[in-house]
C-alpha positions as CSV (number, residue, x, y, z in Angstrom):
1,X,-25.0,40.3,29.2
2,X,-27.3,42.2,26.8
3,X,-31.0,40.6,27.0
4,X,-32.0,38.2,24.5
5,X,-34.4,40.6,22.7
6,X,-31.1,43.0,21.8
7,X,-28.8,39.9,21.1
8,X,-30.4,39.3,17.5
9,X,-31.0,42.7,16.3
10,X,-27.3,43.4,15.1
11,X,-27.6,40.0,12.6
12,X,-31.1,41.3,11.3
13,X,-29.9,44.9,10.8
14,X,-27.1,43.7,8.5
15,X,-29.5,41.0,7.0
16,X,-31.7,43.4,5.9
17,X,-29.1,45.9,4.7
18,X,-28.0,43.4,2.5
19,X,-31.2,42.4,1.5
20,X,-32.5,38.7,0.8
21,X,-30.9,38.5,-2.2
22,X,-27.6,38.2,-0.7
23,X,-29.1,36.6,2.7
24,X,-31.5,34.3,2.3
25,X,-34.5,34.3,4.8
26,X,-34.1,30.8,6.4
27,X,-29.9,32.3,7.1
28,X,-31.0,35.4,8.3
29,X,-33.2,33.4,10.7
30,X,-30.5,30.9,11.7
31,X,-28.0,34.1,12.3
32,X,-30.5,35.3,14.9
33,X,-31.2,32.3,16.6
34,X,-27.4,31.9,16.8
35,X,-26.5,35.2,17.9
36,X,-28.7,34.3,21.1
37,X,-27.3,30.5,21.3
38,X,-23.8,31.2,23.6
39,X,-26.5,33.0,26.4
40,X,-27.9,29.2,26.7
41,X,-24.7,28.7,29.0
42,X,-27.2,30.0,31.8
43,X,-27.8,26.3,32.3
44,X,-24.6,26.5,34.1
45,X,-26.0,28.2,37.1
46,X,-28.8,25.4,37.7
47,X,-26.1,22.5,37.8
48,X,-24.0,23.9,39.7
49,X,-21.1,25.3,37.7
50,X,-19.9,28.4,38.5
51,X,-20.1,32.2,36.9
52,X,-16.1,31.8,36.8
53,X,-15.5,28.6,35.6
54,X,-14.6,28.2,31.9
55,X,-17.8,25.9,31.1
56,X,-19.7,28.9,33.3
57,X,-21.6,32.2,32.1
58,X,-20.0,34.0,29.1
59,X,-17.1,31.0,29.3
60,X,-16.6,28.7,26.5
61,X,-19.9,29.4,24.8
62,X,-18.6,33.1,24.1
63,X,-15.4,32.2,22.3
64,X,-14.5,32.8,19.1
65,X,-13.6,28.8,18.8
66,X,-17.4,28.1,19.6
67,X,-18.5,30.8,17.3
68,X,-16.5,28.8,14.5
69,X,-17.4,25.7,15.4
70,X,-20.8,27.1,14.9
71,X,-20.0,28.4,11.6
72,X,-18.8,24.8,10.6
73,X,-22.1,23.5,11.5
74,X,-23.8,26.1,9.3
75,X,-21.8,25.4,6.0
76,X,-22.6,22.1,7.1
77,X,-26.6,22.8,7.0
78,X,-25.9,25.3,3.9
79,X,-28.8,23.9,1.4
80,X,-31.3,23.9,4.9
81,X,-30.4,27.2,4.9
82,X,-30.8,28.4,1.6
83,X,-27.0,29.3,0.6
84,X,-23.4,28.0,0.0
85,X,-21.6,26.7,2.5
86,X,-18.9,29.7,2.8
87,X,-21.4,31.6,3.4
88,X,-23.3,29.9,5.7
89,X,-20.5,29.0,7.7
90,X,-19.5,33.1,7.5
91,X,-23.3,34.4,8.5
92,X,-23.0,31.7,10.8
93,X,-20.1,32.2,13.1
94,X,-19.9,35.5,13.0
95,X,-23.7,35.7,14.1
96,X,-22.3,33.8,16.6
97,X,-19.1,35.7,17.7
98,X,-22.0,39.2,17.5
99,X,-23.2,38.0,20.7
100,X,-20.1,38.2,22.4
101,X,-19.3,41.7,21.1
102,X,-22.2,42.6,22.7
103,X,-21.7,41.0,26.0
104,X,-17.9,42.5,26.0
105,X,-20.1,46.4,25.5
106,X,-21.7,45.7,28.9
107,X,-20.4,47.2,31.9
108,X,-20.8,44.2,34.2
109,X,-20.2,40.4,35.2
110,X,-16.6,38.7,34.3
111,X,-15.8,40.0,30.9
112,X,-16.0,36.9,27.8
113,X,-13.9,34.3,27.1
114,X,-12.8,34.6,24.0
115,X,-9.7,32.9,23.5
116,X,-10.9,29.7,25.3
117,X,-9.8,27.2,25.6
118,X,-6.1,28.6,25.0
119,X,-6.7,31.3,28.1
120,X,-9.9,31.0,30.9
121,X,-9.1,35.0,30.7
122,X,-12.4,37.3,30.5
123,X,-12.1,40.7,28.3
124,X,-14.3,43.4,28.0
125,X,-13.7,45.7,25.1
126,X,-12.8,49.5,25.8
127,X,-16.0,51.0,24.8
128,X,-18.7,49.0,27.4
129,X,-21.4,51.6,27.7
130,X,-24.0,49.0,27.7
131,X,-25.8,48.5,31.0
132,X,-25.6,44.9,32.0
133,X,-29.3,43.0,32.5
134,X,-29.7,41.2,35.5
135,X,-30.2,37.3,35.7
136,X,-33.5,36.2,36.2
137,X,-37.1,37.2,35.0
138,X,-37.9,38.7,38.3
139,X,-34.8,41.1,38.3
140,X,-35.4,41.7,35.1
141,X,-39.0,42.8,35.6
142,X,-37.8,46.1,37.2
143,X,-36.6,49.5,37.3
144,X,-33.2,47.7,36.8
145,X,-34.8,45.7,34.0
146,X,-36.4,49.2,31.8
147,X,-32.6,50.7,32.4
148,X,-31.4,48.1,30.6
149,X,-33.4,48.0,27.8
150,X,-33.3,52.2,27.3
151,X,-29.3,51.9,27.4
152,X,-29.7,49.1,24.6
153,X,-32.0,51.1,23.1
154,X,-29.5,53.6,22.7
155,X,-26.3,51.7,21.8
156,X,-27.4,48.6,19.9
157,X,-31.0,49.3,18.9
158,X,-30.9,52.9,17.3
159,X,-27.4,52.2,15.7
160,X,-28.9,48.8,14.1
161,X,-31.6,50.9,13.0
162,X,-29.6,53.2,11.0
163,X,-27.5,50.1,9.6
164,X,-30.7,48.4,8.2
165,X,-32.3,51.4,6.9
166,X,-28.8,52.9,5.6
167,X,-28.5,49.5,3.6
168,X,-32.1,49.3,2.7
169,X,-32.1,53.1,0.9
170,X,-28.7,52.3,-1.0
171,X,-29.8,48.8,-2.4
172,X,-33.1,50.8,-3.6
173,X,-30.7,53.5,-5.1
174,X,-28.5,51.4,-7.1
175,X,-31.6,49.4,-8.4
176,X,-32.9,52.4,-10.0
177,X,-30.0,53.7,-11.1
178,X,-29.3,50.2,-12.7
C-alpha cells in the first residue's frame, strides 16, 4: 500500500486544478478522506482475517463496487457537501477508486481486488514503481519507512504537484484573458 499521507494527494492535486469553483471545499475534503477510507480494512489483521481473504487487506474495500457504493453515499450527502449529487457521487467514488490505483502502483503485497465480489482475484497494474510501505508504525519508522516515502515522492507527489499547479496557472490564464 502507499502510506496514508500519499493516498490523498492525487484528490487534492485535481481539486485544486480545478479550483473551488468547480469543487467545493467541504467535497474536496470528503474526496481526501475517502481516498484514505479502503486502507481502514487494516482492521482485518486485529480480528483475525487474513491478508488473502476477500474481507482482508486491499480485498473488498479496494473494489471498484465499494468505490461506487461510496459514491452513492456522497450524492446522497451532496448539499453536506456543498454540490449536486452527480457530482458528489463522481468526486466521491472515484476519490475512492484513486486509492486503489495507487495501491495497484506498488511493488508489493497481493495486488487489489477490484472486481470483488464477482472474482477474489488481486491485480496490480503494469506500471508499479511505487515502493510498498510496510505495516505498522514501527516498520514504518525506518530506513524502509524514508524509502518509501522518497519513491512516493517521486511517483505520486511531484506528479501531483505539477497537476495542481498546471491547473492552477491555466484557471488564472483564462480569467485574464476573460
Amino acid at each position: 500500500m502507499t502510506t496514508l499521507i500519499t493516498h490523498p494527494l492525487p484528490v487534492l492535486a485535481v481539486g485544486l486544478a480545478l479550483g473551488s469553483r468547480l469543487i467545493a471545499p467541504r467535497l474536496l475534503l470528503a474526496g481526501m478522506l475517502a481516498a484514505c477510507l479502503p486502507d481502514l480494512d487494516v482492521v482485518a489483521f486485529k480480528l483475525g482475517i487474513a491478508y488473502h481473504d476477500a474481507f482482508g487487506h486491499r480485498g473488498f474495500s479496494h473494489s471498484l463496487l465499494f468505490a461506487a457504493c461510496m459514491g452513492v453515499l456522497g450524492a446522497l450527502g451532496c448539499r453536506l457537501l456543498g454540490s449536486g449529487p452527480l457530482k458528489a457521487g463522481l468526486w466521491i467514488g472515484l476519490a475512492t477508486a484513486s486509492h486503489s490505483v495507487l495501491d495497484a502502483m506498488t511493488d508489493g503485497g497481493l495486488g487489489v481486488a477490484w472486481f470483488w465480489p464477482w472474482s477474489e482475484q488481486r491485480y496490480f497494474l503494469p506500471l508499479h514503481p511505487i515502493e510498498v510501505s510496510p505495516i505498522g508504525l514501527s516498520r514504518f519508522l525506518s530506513q524502509r519507512g524514508l524509502d518509501v516515502l522518497l519513491s512516493e515522492a517521486r511517483w505520486v507527489w511531484l506528479p501531483c504537484l505539477g497537476v495542481a499547479l498546471a491547473g492552477i496557472g491555466v484557471r488564472r490564464l483564462l480569467r485574464r484573458d476573460a
